[in-house]
Each structure stands twice: as structure tokens, then as C-alpha cells.
Legacy VTK file of the C-alpha trace (Angstrom):
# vtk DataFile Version 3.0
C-alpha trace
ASCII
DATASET POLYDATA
POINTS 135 float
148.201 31.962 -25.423
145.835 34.990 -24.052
146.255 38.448 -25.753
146.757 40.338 -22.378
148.228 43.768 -22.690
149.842 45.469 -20.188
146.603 47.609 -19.342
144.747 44.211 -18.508
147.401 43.239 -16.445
147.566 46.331 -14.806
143.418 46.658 -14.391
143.596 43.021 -13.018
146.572 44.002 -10.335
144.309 46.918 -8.964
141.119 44.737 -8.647
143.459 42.540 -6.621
144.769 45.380 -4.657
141.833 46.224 -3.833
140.060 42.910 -2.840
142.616 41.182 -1.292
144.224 43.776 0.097
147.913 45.061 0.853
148.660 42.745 3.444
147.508 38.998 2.107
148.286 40.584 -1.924
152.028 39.070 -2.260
151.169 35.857 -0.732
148.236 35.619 -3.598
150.904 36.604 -6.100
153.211 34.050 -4.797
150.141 31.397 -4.963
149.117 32.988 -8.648
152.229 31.903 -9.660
152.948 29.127 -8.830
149.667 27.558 -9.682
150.832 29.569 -13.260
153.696 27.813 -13.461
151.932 24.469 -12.871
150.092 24.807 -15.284
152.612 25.762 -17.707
154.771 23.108 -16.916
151.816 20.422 -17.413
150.982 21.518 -20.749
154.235 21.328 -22.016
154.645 17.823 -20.841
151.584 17.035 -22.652
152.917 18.892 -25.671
156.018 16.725 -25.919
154.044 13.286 -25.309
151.770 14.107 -27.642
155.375 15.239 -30.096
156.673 11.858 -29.051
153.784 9.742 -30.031
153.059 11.660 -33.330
156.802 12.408 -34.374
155.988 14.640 -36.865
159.643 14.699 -38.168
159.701 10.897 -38.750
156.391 11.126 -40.592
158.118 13.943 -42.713
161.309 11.762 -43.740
158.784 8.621 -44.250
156.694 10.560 -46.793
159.886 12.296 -47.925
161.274 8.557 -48.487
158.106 7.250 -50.303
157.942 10.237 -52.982
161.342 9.452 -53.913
160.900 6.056 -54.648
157.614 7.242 -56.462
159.441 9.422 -59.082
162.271 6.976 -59.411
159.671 4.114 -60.763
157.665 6.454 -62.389
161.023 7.595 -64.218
161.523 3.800 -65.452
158.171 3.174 -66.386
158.762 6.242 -68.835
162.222 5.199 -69.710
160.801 1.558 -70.224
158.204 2.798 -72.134
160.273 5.115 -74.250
162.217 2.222 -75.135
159.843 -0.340 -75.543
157.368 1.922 -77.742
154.327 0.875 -78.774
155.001 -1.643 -81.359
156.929 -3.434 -79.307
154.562 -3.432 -76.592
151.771 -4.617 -78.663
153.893 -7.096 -79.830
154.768 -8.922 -76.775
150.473 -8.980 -75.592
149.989 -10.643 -78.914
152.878 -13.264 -77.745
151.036 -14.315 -74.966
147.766 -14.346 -76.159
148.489 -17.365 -79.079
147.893 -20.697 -77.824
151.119 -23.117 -78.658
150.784 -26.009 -80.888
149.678 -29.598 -79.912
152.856 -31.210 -81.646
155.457 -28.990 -79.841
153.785 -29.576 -76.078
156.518 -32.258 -74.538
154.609 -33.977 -73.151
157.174 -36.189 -70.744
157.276 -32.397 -69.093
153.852 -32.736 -68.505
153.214 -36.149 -67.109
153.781 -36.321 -62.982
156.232 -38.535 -62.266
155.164 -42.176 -60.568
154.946 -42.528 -57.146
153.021 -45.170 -54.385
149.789 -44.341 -53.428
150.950 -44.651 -49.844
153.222 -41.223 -50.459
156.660 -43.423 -50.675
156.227 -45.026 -47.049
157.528 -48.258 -46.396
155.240 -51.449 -46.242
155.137 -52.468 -42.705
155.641 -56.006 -43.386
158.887 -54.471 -45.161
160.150 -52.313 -42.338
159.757 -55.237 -39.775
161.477 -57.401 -41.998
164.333 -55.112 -42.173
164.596 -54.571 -38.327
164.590 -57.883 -37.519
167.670 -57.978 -40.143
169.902 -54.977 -38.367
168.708 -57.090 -34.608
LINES 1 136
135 0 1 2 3 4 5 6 7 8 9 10 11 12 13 14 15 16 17 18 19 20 21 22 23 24 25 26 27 28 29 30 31 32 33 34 35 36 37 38 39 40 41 42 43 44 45 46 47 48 49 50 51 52 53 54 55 56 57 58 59 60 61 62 63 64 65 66 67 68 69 70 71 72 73 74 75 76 77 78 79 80 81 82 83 84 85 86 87 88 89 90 91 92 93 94 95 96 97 98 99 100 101 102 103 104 105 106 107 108 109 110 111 112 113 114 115 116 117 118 119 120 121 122 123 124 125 126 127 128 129 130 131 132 133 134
């Protein structure tokens, strides 16, 4: 984290020494460090929260995942190509572009087939008739 050699360390220990004193130094230490280790031990639960969140290694496999399935379609659109070859491919746009003729259109295809304008429900004259029959 810091780039602290052991000549800072040592410079910091004698300014302590000196203005703290010999007999309140190692309770400061003891204080130092723990407050240290606090510290320590709240930034790497923040580290692994934020790991958690942001799993980096599922991210990985997902993009992993997706760039395989890239080059496999990309390898059949040049395998379909390769096969198909230009002709053909021409070919098949002029296919859809011509407009059948009139005479070949069945038409009993096209017509909708008949049904009430009331969407097939019963006439209610109809449907009391037929209770009264089942009563």
C-alpha cells in the first residue's frame, strides 16, 4: 500500500520515543495497532463485497461463453456461404423478388372462411329456447 522502508519505520519509532515517551510508548503501539488492524480488516471486507457484486470471474466465463458462440456462427455463415456461392445466392433473391401469376393464386386459400357477425354466439331467443328444453 505505502512504500515504507525500514529507515521510515525506524525514523517514525524514534519521533515516537521521543514524544510519547518510554512509559505511555507500548500502550500507543498497542493502540497503533490495533486501530491498523481495523483498518485492514475493513478494507478487505469492502474488497470482497465489492468482488462479490462485480464477480469478475463470472463476467470472464460469460464473455468467454459469448465469443464461442460468435466464431461458431461466424464459421457457418462461411461454410454456408462456401456452399451456397454466389450464383446460388443470387439466385434465390431473384426467387423472391418475381411476383406469382394471377391464374395459379388459389384463391379458396385466400377467401376467410364464413362466420356470424355476432363472432359464433348463440341468439338469445335460441339459448332460452334450449334451456327451457333441458328444464
Amino acid at each position: 500500500m505505502f512504500d515504507i522502508g525500514f529507515w521510515e519505520i525506524f525514523l517514525i519509532l524514534v519521533l515516537a520515543l521521543i514524544v510519547i515517551g518510554p512509559e505511555r510508548l507500548p500502550r500507543a503501539a498497542r493502540t497503533a495497532g490495533y486501530w491498523v488492524g481495523r483498518a485492514r480488516r475493513f478494507v478487505e471486507g469492502v474488497k470482497n463485497d465489492v468482488e462479490q457484486e462485480f464477480d469478475v470471474n463470472e463476467f470472464k466465463r460469460l464473455m468467454r461463453n459469448q465469443e464461442v458462440q460468435i466464431n461458431e456462427l461466424q464459421q457457418k455463415l462461411a461454410q454456408a456461404t462456401d456452399l451456397a456461392g454466389d450464383h446460388h445466392v443470387e439466385h434465390h433473391y431473384e426467387m423472391f423478388d418475381e411476383e406469382p401469376e394471377p391464374d395459379t393464386i388459389d384463391k379458396d386459400k385466400l377467401a376467410a372462411p364464413e362466420s356470424d357477425d355476432d363472432g359464433g354466439a348463440q341468439d338469445v331467443s335460441s339459448a332460452e329456447a334450449n334451456r327451457d328444453k333441458t328444464a
